[in-house]
C-alpha positions, -999 to 999 in steps of 0.1 A, spaced: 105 -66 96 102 -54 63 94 -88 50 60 -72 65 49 -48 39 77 -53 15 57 -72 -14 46 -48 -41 9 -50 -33 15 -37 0 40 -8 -9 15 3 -37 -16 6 -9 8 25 9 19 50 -17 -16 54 -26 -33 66 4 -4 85 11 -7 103 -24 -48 103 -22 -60 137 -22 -79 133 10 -54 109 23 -85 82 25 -98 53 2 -121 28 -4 -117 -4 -16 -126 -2 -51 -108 34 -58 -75 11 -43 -85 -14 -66 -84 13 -97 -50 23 -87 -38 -15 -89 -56 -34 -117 -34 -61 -116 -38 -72 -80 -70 -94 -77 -99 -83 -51 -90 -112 -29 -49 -102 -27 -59 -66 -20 -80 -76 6 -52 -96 22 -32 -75 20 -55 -47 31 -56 -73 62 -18 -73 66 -14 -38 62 -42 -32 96 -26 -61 115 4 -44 114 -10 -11 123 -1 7 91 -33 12 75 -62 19 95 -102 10 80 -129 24 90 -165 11 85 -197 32 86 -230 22 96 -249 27 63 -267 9 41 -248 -3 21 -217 -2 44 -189 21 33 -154 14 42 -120 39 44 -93 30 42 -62 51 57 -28 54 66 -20 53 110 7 75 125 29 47 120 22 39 84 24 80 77 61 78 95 70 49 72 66 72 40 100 93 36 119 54 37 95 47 11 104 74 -9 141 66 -6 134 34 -18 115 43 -46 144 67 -51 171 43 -49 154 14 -70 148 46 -100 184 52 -99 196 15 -98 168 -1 -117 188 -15 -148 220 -24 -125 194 -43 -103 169 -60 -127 194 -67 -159 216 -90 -135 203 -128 -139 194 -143 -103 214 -180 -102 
């Protein structure tokens, strides 16, 4: 299950429209927050991230078309594990990432 959303691109859209000021996005303020991640991974995973009902995107009719980009009831209930993740992986970073994977 979390084999899902567990890659880094995915937890990253997550955190950020979670931490967003209006709690929306579009695609290129996403993009700003992850500079690494190409346009076509963030779309996939932007994909991903609806399939699974986490993020929801909305399109409006305009010229040219606008898209938003936010977090569903579910994806808002996955946030406090999130957190404790990011909480955990803070406190046990060196522990975890100095050890040599055979």
């Amino acid at each position: 299950m979390v084999s899902r959303f567990g890659d880094k691109w995915s937890l990253l859209v997550l955190y950020s429209l979670h931490t967003s000021e209006t709690g929306t996005l579009r695609f290129n303020e996403l993009r700003r927050f992850m500079t690494d991640c190409s346009q076509k991974m963030l779309s996939q995973t932007l994909k991903n991230l609806e399939q699974i009902n986490l993020v929801s995107r909305k399109v409006y009719p305009e010229v040219p078309p606008r898209t938003e980009y936010s977090l569903t009831d579910t994806g808002q209930s996955l946030m406090p594990s999130v957190f404790s993740l990011i909480e955990w992986a803070k406190v046990h970073f060196d522990d975890v990432v100095s050890r040599q994977v055979v």
